[in-house]
VEXPA-211091 format. One record per atom (N, C-alpha, C): residue number from 1; residue in one letter; atom name; x, y negated, z negated. Coordinates in nm, 2 decimals. Each point is the difference from the previous one (the first is absolute). Layout:
% VEXPA-211091
<pt><pos>NUM</pos><code>A</code><site>CA</site><x>X</x><y>Y</y><z>Z</z></pt>
...
This chain:
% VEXPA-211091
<pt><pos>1</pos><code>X</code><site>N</site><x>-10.59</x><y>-5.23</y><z>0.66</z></pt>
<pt><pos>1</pos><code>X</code><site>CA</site><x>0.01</x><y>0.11</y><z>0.09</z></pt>
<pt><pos>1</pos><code>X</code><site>C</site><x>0.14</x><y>0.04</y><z>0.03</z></pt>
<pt><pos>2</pos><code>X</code><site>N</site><x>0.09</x><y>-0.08</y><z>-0.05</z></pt>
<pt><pos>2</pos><code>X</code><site>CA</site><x>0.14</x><y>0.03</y><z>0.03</z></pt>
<pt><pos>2</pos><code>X</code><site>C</site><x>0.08</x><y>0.12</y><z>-0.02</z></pt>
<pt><pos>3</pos><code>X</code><site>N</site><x>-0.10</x><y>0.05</y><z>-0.15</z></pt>
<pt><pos>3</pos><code>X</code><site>CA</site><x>0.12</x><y>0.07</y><z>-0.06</z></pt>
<pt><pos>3</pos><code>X</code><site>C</site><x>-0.08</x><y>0.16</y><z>-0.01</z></pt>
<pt><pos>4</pos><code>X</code><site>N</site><x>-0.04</x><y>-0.01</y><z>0.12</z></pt>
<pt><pos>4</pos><code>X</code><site>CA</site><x>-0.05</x><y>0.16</y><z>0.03</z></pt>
<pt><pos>4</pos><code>X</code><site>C</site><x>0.07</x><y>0.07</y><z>0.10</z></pt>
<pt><pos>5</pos><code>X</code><site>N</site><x>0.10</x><y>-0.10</y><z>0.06</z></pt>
<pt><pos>5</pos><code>X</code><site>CA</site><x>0.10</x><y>0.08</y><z>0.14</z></pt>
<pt><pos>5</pos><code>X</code><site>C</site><x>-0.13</x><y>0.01</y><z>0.12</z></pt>
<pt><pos>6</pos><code>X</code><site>N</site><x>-0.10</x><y>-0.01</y><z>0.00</z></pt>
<pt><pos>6</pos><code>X</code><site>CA</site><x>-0.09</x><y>-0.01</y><z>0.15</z></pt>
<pt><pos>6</pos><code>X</code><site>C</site><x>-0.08</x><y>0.11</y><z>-0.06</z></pt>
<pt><pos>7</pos><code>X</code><site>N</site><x>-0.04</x><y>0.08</y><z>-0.10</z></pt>
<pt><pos>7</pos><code>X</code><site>CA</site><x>-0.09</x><y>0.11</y><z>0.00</z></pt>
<pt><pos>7</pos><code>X</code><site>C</site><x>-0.10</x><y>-0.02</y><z>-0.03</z></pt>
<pt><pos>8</pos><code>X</code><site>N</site><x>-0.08</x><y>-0.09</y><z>0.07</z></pt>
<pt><pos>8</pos><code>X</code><site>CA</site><x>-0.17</x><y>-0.05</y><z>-0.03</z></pt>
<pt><pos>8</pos><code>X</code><site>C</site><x>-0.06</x><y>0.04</y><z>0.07</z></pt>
<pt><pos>9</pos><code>X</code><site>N</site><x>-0.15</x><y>0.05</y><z>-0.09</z></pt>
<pt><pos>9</pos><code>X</code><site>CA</site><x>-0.08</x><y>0.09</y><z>0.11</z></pt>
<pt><pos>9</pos><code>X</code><site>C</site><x>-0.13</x><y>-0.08</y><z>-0.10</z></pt>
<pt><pos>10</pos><code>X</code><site>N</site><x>-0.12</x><y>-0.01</y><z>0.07</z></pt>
<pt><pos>10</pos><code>X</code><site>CA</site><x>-0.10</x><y>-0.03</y><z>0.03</z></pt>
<pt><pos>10</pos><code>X</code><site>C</site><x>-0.05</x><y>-0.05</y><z>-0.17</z></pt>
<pt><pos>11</pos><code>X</code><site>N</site><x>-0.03</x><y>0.12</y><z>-0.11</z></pt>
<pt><pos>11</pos><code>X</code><site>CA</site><x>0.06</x><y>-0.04</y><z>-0.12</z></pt>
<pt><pos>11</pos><code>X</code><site>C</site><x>-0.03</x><y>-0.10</y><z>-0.06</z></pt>
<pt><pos>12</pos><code>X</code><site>N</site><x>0.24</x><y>-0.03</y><z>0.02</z></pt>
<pt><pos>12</pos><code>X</code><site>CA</site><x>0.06</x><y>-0.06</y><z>-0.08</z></pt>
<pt><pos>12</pos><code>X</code><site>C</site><x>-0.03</x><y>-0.17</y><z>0.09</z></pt>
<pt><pos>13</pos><code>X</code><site>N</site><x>-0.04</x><y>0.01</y><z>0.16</z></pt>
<pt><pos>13</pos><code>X</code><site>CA</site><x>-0.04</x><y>-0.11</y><z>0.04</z></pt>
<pt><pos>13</pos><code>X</code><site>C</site><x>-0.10</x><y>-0.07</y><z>-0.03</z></pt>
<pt><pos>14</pos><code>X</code><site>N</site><x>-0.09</x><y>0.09</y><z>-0.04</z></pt>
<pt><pos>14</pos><code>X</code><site>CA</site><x>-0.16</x><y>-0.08</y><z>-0.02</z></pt>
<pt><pos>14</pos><code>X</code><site>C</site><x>0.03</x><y>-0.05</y><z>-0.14</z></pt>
<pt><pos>15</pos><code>X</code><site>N</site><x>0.04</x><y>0.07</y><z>-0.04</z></pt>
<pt><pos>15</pos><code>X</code><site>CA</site><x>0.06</x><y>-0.05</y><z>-0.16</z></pt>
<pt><pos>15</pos><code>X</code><site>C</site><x>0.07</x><y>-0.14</y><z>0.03</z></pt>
<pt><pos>16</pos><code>X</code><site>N</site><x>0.12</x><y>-0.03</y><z>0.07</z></pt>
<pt><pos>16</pos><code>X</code><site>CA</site><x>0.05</x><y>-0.12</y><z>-0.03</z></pt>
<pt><pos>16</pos><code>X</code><site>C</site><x>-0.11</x><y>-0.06</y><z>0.08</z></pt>
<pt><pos>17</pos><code>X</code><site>N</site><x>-0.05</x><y>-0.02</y><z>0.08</z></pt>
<pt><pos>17</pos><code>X</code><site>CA</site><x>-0.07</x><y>-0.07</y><z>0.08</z></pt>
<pt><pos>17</pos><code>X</code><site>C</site><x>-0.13</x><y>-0.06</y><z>-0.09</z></pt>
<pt><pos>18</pos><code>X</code><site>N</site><x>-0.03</x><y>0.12</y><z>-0.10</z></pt>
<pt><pos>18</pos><code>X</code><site>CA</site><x>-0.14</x><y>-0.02</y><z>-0.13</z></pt>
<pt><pos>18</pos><code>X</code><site>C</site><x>0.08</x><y>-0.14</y><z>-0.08</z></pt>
<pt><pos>19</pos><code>X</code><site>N</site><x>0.15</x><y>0.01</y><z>-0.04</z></pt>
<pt><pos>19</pos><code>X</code><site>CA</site><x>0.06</x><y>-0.07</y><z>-0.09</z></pt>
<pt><pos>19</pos><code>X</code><site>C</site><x>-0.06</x><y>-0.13</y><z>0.05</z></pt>
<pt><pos>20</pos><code>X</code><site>N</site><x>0.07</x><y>-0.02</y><z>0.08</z></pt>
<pt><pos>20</pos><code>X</code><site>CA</site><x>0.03</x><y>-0.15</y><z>0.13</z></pt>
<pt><pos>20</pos><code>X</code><site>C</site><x>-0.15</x><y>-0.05</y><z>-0.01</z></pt>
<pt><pos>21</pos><code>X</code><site>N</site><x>-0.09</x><y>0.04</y><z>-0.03</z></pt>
<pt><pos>21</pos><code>X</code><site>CA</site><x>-0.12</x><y>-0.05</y><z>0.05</z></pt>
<pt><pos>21</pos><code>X</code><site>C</site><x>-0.10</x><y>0.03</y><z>0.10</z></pt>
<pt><pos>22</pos><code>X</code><site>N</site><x>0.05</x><y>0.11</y><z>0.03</z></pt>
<pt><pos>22</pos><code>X</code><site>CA</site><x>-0.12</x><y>0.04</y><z>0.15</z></pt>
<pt><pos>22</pos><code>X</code><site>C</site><x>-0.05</x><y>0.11</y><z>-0.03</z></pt>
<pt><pos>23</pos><code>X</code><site>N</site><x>-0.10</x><y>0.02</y><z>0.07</z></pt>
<pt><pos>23</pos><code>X</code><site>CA</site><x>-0.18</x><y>0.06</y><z>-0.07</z></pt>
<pt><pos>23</pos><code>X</code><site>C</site><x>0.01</x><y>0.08</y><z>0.12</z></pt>
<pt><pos>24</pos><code>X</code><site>N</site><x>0.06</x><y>0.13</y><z>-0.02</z></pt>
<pt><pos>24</pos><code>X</code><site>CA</site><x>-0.02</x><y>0.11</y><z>0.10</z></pt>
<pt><pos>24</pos><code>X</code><site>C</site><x>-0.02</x><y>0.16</y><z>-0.06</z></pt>
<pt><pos>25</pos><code>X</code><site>N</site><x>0.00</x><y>0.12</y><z>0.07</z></pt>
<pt><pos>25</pos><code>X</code><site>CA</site><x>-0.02</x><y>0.12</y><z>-0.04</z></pt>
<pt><pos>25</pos><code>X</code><site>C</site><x>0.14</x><y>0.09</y><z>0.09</z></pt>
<pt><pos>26</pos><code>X</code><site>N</site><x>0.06</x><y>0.06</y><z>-0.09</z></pt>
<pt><pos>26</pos><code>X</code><site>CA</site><x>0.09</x><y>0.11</y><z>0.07</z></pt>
<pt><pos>26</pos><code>X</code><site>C</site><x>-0.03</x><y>0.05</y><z>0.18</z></pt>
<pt><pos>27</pos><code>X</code><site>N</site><x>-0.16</x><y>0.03</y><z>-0.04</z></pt>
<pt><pos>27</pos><code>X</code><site>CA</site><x>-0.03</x><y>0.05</y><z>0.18</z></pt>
<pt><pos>27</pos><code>X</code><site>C</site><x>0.05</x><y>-0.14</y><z>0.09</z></pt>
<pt><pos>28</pos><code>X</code><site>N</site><x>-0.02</x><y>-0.10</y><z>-0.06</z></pt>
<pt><pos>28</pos><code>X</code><site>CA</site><x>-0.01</x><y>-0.09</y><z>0.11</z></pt>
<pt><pos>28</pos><code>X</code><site>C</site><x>0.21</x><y>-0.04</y><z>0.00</z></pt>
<pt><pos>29</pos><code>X</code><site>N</site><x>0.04</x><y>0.02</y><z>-0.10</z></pt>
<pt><pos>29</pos><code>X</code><site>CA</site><x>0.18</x><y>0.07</y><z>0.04</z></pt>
<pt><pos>29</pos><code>X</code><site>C</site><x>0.02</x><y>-0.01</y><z>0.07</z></pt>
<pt><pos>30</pos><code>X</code><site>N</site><x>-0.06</x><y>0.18</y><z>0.02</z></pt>
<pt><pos>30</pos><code>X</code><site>CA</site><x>0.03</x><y>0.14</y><z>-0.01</z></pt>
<pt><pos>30</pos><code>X</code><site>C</site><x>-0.02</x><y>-0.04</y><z>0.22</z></pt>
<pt><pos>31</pos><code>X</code><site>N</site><x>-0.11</x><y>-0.06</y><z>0.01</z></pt>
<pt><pos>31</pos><code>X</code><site>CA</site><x>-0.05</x><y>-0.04</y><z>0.15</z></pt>
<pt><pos>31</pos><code>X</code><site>C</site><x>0.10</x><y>-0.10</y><z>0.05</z></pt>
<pt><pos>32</pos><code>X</code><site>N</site><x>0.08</x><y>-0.11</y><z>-0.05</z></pt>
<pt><pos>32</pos><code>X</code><site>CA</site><x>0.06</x><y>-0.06</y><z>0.03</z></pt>
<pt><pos>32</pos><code>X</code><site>C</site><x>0.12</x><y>0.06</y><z>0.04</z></pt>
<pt><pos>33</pos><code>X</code><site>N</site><x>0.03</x><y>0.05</y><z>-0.09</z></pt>
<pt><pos>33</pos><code>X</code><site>CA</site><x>0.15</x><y>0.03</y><z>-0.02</z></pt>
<pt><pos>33</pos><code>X</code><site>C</site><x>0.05</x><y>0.11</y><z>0.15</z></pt>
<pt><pos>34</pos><code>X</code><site>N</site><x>-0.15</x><y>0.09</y><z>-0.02</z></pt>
<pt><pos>34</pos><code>X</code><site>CA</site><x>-0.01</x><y>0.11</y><z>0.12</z></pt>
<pt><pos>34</pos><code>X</code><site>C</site><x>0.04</x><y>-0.09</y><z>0.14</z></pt>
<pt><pos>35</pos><code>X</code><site>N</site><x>-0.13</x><y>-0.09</y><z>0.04</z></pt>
<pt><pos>35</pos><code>X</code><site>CA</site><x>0.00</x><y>-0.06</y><z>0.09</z></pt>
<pt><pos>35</pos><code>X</code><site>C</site><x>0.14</x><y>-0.12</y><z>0.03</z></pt>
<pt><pos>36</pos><code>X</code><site>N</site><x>0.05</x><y>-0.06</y><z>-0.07</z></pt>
<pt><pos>36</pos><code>X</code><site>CA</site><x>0.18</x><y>-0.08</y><z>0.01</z></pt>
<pt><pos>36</pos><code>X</code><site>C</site><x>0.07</x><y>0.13</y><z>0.00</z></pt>
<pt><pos>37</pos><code>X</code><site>N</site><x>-0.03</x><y>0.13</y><z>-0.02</z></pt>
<pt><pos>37</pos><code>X</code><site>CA</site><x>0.14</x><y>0.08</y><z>0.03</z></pt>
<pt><pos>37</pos><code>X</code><site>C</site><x>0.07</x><y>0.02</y><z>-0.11</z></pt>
<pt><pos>38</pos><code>X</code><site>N</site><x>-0.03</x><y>0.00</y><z>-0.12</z></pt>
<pt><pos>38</pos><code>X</code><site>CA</site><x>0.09</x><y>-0.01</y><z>-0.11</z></pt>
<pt><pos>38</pos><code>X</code><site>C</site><x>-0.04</x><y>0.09</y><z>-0.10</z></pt>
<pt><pos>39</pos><code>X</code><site>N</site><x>0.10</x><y>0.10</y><z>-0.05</z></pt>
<pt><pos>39</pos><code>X</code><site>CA</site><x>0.02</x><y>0.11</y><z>-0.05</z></pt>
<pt><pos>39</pos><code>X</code><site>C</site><x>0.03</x><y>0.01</y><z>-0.12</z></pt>
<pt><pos>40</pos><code>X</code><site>N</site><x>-0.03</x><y>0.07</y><z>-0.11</z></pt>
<pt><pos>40</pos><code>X</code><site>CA</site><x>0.05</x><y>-0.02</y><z>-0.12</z></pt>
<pt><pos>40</pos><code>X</code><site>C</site><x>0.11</x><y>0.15</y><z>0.00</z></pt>
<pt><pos>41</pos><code>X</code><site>N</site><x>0.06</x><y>0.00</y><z>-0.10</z></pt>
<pt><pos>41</pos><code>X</code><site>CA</site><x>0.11</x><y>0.11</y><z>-0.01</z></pt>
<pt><pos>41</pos><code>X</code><site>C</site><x>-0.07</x><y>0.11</y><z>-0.08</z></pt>
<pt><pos>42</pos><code>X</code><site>N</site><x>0.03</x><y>0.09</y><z>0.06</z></pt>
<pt><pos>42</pos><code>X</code><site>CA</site><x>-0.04</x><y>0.14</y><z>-0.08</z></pt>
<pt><pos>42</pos><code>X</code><site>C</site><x>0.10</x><y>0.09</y><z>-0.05</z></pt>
<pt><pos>43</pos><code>X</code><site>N</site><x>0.02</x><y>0.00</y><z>-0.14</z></pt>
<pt><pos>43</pos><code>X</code><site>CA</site><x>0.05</x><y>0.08</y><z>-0.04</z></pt>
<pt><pos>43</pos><code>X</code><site>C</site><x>0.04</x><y>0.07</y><z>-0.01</z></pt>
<pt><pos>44</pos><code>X</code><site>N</site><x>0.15</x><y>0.13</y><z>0.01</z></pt>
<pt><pos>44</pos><code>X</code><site>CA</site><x>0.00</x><y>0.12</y><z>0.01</z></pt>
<pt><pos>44</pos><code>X</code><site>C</site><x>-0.05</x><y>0.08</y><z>-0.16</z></pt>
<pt><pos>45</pos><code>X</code><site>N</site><x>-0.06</x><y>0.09</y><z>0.01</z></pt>
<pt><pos>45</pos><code>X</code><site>CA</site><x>-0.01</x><y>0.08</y><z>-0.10</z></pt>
<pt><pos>45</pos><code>X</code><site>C</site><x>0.12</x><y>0.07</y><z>-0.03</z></pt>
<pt><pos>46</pos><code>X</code><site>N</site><x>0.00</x><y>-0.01</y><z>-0.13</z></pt>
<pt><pos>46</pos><code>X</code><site>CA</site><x>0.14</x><y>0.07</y><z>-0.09</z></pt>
<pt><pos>46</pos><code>X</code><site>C</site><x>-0.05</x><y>0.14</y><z>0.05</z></pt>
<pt><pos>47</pos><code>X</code><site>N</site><x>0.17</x><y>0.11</y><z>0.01</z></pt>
<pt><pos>47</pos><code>X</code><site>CA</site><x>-0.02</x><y>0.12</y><z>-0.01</z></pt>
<pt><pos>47</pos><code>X</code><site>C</site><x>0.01</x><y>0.06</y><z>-0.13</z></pt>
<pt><pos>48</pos><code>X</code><site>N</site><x>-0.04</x><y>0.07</y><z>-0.06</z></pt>
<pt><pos>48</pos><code>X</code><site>CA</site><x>0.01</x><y>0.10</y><z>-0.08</z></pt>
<pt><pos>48</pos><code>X</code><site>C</site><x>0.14</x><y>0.08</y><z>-0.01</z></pt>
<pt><pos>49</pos><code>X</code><site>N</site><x>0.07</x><y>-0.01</y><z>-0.13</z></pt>
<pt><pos>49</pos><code>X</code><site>CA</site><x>0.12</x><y>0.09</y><z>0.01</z></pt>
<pt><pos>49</pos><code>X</code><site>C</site><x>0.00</x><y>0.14</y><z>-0.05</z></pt>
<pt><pos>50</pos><code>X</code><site>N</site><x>-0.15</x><y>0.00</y><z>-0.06</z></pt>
<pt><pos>50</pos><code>X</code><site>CA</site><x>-0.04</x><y>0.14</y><z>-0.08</z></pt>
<pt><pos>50</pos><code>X</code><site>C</site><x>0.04</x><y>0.12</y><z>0.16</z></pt>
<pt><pos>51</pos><code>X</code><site>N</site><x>0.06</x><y>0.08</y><z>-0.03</z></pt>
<pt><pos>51</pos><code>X</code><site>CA</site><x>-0.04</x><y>0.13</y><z>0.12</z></pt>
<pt><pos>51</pos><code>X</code><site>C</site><x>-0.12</x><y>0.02</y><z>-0.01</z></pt>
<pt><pos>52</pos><code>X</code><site>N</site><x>-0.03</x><y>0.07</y><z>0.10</z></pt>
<pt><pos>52</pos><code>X</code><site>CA</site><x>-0.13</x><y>0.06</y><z>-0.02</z></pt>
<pt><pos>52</pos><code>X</code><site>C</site><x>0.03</x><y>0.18</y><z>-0.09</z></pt>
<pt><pos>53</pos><code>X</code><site>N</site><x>-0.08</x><y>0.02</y><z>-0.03</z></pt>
<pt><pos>53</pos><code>X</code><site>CA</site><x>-0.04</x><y>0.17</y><z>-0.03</z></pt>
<pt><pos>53</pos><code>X</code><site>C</site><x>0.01</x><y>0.10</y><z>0.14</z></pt>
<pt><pos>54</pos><code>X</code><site>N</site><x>0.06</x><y>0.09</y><z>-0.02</z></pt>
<pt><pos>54</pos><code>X</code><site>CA</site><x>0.05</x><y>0.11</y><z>0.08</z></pt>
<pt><pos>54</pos><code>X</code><site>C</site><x>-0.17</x><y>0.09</y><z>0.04</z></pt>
<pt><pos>55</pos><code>X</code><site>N</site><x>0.02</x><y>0.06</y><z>0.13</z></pt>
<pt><pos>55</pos><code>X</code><site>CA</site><x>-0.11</x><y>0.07</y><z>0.00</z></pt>
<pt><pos>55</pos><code>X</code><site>C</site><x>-0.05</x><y>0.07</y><z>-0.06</z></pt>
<pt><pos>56</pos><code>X</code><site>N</site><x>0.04</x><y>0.08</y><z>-0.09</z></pt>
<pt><pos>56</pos><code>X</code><site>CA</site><x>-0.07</x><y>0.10</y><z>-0.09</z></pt>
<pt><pos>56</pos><code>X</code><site>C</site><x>-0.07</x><y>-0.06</y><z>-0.11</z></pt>
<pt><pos>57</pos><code>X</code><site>N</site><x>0.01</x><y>-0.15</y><z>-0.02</z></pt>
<pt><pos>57</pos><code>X</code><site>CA</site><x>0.02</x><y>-0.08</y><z>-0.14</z></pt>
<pt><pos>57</pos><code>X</code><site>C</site><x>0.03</x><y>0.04</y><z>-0.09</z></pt>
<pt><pos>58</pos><code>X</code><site>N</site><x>0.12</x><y>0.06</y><z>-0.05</z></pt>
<pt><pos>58</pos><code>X</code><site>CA</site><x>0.05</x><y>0.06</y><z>-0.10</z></pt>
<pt><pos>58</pos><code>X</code><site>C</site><x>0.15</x><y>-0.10</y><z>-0.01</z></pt>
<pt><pos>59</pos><code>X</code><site>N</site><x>0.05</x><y>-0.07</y><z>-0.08</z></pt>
<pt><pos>59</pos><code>X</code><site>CA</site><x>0.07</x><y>-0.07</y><z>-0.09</z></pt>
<pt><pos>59</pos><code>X</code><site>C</site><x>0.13</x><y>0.06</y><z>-0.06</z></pt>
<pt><pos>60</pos><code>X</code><site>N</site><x>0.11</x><y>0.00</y><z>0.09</z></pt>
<pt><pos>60</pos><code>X</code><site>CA</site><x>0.15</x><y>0.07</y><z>-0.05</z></pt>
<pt><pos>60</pos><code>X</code><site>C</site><x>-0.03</x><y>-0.02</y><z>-0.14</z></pt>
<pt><pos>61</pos><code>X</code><site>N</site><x>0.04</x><y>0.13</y><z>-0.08</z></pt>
<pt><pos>61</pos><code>X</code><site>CA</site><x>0.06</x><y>-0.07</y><z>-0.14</z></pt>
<pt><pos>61</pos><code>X</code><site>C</site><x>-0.13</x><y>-0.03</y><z>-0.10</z></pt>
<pt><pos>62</pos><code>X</code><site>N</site><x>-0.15</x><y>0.03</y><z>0.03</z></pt>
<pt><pos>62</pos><code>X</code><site>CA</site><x>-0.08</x><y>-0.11</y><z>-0.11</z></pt>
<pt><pos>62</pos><code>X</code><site>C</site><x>-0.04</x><y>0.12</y><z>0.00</z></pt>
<pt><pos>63</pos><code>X</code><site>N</site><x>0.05</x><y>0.11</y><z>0.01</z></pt>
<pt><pos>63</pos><code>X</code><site>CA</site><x>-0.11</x><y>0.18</y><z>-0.07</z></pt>
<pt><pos>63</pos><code>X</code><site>C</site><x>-0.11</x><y>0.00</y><z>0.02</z></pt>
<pt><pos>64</pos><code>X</code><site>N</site><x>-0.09</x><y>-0.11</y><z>0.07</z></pt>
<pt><pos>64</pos><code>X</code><site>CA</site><x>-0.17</x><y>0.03</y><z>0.07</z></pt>
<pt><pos>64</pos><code>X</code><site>C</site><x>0.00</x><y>0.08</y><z>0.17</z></pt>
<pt><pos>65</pos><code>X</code><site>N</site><x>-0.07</x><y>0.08</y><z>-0.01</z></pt>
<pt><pos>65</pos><code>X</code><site>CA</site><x>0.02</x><y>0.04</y><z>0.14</z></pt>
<pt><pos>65</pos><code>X</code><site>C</site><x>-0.05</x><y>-0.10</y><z>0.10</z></pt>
């Protein structure tokens, strides 16, 4: 679990936990982890660098109206 920097969520726990030998389900985690208070990290979503299209949708320069 070391070499994740702390970003375990419910998952990648039940997973190690499957390794080790213990006989559980994600919901039952998913219930634990709620109830101790413990959070997994969420992601930011990438932005987009495309611009968007102008209101008219017409494209400087590509001769389509």
């Amino acid at each position: 679990m070391s070499g994740h920097v702390g970003a375990y969520g419910s998952p990648r726990v039940t997973a190690v936990l499957r390794r080790d030998g213990r006989r559980l389900n994600r919901k039952k985690v998913e219930r634990t982890m709620r109830e101790r208070g413990i959070r997994g990290i969420t992601r930011r979503r990438r932005r987009s660098l495309t611009k968007a299209r102008h209101q008219s949708g017409a494209v400087a320069g590509s001769g389509r109206p």
